[in-house]
C-alpha positions as CSV (number, residue, x, y, z in Angstrom):
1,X,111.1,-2.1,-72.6
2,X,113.8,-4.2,-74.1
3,X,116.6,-3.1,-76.8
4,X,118.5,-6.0,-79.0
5,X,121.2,-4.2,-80.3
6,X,123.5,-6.8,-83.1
7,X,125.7,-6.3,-85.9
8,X,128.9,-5.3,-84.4
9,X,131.7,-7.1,-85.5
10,X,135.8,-6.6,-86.6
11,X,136.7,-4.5,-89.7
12,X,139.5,-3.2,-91.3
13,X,140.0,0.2,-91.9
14,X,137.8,2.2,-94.3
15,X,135.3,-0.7,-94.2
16,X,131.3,-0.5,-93.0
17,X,129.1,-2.2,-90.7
18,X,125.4,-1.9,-89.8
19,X,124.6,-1.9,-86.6
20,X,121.2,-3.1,-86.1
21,X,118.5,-2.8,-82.7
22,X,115.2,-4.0,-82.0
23,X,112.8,-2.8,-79.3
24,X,110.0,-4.8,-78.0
25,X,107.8,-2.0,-77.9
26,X,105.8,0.5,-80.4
27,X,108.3,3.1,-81.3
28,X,106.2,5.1,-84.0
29,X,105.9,8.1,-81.7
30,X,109.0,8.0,-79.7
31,X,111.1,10.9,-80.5
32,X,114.4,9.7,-78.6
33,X,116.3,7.1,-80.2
34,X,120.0,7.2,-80.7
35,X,123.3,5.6,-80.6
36,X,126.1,6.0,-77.9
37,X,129.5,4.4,-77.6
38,X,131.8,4.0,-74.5
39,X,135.5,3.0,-75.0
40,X,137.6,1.4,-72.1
41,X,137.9,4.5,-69.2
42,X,136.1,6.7,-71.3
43,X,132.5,7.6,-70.4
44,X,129.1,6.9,-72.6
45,X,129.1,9.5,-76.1
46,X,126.2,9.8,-78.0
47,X,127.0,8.8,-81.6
48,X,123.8,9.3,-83.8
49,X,120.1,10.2,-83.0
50,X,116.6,10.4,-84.5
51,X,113.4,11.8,-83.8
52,X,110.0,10.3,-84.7
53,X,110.0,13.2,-87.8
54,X,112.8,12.0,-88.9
55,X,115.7,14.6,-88.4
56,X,118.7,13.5,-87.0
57,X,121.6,14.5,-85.1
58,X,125.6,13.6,-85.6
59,X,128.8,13.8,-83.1
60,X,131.3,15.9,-85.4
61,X,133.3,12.7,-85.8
62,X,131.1,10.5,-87.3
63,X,129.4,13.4,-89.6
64,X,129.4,12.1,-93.5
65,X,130.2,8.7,-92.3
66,X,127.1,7.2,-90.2
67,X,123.8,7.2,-90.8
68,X,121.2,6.8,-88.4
69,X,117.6,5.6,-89.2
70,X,114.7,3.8,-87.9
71,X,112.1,1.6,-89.8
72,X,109.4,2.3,-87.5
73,X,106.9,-0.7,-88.7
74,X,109.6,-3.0,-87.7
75,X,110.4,-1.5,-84.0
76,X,113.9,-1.2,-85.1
77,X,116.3,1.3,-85.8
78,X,120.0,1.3,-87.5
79,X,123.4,2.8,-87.6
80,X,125.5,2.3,-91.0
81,X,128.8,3.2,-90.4
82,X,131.1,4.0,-93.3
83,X,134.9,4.1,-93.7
84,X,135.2,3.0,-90.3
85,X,138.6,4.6,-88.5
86,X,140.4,3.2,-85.6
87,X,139.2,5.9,-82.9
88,X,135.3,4.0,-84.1
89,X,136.5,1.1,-81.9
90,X,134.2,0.6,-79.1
91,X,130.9,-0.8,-77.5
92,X,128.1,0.7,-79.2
93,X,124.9,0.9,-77.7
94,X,121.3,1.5,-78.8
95,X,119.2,3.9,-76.9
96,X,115.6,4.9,-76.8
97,X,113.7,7.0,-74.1
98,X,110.1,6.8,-73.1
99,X,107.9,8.2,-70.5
100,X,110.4,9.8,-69.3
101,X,112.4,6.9,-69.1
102,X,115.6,5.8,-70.8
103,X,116.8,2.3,-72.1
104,X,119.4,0.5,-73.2
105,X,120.5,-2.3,-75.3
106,X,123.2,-4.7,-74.3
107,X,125.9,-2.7,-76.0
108,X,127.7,-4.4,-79.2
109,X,131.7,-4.2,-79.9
110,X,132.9,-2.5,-83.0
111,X,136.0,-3.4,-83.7
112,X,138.3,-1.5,-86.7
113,X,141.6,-2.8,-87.4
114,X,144.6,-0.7,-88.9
């Protein structure tokens, strides 16, 4: 299994980015796909998640802000992020697990700039 995670990039304050990831397998049915983010010294957060029905999970500080979805047809899943703060600044990575298994995408830098 292989995750392509892209779309990271420098913003200012307040602005959005999608971050985008691509798997290279059917992910129709897999229920465990998120988003996680590690800052320098800091260990790896989960950010966003989705099951295959749909519902999804938020960290309390990105609540109202990101939205996490997956076109499932495409093998790909998404996290627009919204009024982007400071404390956003990080690598984000895309996660899925199957069979037991988890996975990880190369990790993409957000950037937000006061």
């Amino acid at each position: 299994v292989q995750l392509q995670a892209s779309g990271g990039g420098l913003v200012q304050v307040g602005g959005s980015l999608r971050l985008s990831c691509t798997a290279s397998v059917t992910i129709f049915s897999i229920n465990g796909i998120g988003w996680f983010r590690q800052g320098p010294g800091k260990q790896r957060d989960l950010v966003a998640a989705i099951t295959s029905g749909g519902s999804t999970n938020y960290a309390d500080s990105v609540k109202g802000r990101f939205t996490i979805s997956r076109a499932n047809a495409r093998n790909m899943f998404y996290l627009q992020m919204n009024n982007l703060k400071p404390e956003d600044t990080s690598v984000y990575y895309c996660n899925l697990v199957r069979a037991g298994s988890s996975y990880w995408g190369q990790g993409t830098q957000v950037t937000v700039s006061s």
